[in-house]
C-alpha positions as CSV (number, residue, x, y, z in Angstrom):
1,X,201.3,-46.5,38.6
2,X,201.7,-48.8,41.8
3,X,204.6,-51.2,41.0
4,X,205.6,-53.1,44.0
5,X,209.0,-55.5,44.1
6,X,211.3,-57.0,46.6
7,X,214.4,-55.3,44.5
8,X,215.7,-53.0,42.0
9,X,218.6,-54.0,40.4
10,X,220.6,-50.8,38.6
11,X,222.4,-51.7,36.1
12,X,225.9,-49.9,33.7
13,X,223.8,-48.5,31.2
14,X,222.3,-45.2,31.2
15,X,220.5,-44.4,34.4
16,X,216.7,-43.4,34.2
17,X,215.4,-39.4,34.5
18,X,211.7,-40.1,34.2
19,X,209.6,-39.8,37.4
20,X,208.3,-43.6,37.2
21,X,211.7,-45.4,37.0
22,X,213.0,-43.0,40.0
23,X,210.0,-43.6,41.7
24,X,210.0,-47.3,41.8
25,X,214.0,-47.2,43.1
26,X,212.7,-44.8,45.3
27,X,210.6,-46.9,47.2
28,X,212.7,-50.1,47.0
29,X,213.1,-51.8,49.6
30,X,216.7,-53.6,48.6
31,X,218.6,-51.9,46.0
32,X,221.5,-54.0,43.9
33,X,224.4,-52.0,41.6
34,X,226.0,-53.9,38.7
35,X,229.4,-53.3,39.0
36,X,230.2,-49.5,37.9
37,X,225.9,-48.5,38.2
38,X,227.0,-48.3,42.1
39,X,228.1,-44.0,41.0
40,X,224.5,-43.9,40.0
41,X,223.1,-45.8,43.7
42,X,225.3,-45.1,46.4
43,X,222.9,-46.4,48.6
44,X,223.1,-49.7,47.1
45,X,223.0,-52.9,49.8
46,X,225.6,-55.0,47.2
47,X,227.6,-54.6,44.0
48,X,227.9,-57.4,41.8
49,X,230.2,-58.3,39.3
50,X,233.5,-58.8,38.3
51,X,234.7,-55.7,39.6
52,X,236.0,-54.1,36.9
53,X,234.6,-50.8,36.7
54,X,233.8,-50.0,40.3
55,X,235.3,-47.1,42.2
56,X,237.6,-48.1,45.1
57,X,235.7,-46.0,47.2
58,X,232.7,-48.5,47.1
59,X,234.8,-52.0,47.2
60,X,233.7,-52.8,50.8
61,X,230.4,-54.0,49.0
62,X,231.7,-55.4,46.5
63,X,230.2,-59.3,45.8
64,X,232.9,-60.6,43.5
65,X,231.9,-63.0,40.9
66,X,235.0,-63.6,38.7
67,X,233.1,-66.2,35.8
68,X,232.4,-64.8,32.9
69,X,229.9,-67.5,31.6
70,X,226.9,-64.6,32.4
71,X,226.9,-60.4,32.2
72,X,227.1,-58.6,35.7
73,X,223.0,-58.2,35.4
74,X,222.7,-61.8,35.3
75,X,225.3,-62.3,38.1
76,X,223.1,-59.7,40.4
77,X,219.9,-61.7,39.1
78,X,221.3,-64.4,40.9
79,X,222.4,-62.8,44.2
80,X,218.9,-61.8,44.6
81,X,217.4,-64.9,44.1
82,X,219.9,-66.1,46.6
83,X,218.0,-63.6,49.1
84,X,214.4,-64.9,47.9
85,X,213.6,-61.7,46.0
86,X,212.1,-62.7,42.8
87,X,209.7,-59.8,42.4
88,X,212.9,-57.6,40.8
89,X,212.6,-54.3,38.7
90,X,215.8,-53.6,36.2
91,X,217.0,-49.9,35.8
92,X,219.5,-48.8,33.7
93,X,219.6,-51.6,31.0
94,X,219.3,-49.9,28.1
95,X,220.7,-46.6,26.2
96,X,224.4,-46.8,25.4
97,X,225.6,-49.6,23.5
98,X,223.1,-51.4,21.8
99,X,224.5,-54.8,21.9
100,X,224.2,-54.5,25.8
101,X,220.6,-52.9,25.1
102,X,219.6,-56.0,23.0
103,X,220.8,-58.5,25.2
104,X,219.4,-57.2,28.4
105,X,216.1,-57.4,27.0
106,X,216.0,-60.7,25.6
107,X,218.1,-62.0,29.5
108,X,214.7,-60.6,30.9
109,X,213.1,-63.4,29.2
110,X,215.7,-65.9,30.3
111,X,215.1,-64.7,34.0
112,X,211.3,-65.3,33.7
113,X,211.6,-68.6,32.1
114,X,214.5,-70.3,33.6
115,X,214.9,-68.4,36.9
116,X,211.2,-68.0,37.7
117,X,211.8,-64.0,38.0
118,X,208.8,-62.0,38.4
119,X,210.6,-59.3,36.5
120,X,210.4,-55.8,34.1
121,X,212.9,-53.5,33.0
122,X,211.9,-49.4,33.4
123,X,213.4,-47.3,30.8
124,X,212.9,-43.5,30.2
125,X,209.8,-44.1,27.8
126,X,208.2,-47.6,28.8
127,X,208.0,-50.8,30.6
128,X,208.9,-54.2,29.3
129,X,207.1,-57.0,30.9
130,X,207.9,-61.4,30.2
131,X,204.8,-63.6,29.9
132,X,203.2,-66.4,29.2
133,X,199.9,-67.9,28.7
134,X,196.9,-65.2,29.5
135,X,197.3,-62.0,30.9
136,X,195.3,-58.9,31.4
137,X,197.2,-55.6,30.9
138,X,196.2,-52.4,32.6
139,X,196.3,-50.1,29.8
140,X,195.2,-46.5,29.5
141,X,193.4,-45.8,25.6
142,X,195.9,-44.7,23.0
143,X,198.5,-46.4,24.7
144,X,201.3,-47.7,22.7
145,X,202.2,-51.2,22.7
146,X,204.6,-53.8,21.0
147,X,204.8,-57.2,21.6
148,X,207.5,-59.9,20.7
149,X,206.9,-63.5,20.2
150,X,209.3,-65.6,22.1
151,X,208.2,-69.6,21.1
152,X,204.0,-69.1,20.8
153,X,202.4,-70.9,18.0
154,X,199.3,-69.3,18.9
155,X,198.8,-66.0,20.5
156,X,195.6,-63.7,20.3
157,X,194.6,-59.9,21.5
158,X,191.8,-58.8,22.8
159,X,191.1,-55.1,23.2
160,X,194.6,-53.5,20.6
161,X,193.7,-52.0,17.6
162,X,195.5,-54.5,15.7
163,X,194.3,-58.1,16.0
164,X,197.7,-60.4,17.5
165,X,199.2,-63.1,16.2
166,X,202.1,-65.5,16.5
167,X,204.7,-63.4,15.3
168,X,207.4,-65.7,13.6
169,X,209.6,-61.9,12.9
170,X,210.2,-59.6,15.9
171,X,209.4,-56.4,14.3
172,X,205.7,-58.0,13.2
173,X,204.3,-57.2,16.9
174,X,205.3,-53.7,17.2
175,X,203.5,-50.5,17.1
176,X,200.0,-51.5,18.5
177,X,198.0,-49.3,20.7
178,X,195.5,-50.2,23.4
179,X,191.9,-49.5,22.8
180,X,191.0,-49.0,26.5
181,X,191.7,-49.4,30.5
182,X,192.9,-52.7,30.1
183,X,194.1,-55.2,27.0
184,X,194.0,-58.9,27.2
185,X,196.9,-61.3,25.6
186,X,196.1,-65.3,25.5
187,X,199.5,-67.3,23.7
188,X,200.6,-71.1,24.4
189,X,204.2,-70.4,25.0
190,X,205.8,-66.5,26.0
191,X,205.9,-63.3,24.8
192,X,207.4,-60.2,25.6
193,X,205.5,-57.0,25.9
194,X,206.6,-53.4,25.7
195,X,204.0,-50.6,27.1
196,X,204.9,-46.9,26.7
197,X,204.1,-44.9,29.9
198,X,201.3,-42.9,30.3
């Protein structure tokens, strides 16, 4: 799987074992720590946040941002957009405390459509992916796939073995699977896709 991005950020939440995750922050070429994640990336450039859980040992690259308005993955979000990196893979993001899990999902969304971040999270089973409009998704058959409706009034599938639909309940989308080497998505507004790795 050849996922290329100008930056990983890592965030607090439990770090990643699977070979796909690790291999993307392996080949990064700028890596960013949220706060505390830095025991997780030593080799982090930056840590960003409000320093609160960050060993003293690593405080030398510490970016300070002391509002609390947005979460520390949201605060790194902006430092790399700051840098022109845009293309940005988010590790780390789930697991732990759901709340957190929850909201770093739906901010993924809020970085696509307000921040204009080419963006996914990696967790240990699967790949979450903002979008909008058409888009063809490599797929592998038997692949699973869920799909959340964030605004579309009309969205259809082509090549899932459930037909697709604007959603109106977040559940309604999940627990597809892709037919073949590729699926196709077509919406007038965004959606949020989740693909399980191969």
């Amino acid at each position: 799987m050849a996922l290329e991005f100008d930056a990983v950020i890592v965030a607090n939440g439990e770090f990643p074992s699977h070979t796909i995750p690790l291999g993307v922050l392996h080949q990064a070429s700028h890596v960013v720590a949220c706060d505390g994640a830095i025991i997780h990336v030593p080799e982090a450039e930056a840590v960003v946040g409000d320093g609160d859980s960050i060993p003293a040992s690593y405080r030398n690259r510490l970016i300070k941002v002391d509002e609390q308005d947005d979460n520390d993955l949201t605060k790194a979000t902006r430092y790399c957009l700051g840098r022109g990196w845009r293309r940005i893979a988010y590790l780390g993001t789930t697991g732990q405390r759901e709340d957190h899990t929850l909201g770093n999902i739906a901010l993924l969304m809020r970085y696509y459509r307000e921040f204009g971040v080419h963006g996914i999270i990696l967790t240990d089973h699967g790949i979450f992916t903002p979008m909008h409009g058409r888009h063809v998704f490599p797929s592998i058959p038997g692949q699973q796939v869920s799909i959340f409706n964030f605004g579309s009034s009309r969205l259809t599938s082509e090549g899932l073995k459930w037909s697709s639909y604007a959603y109106e309940q977040l559940w309604q989308g999940t627990l597809n699977e892709a037919l073949a080497d590729s699926f196709t998505l077509d919406a007038d507004g965004y959606y949020l896709v989740y693909q399980t790795y191969p």
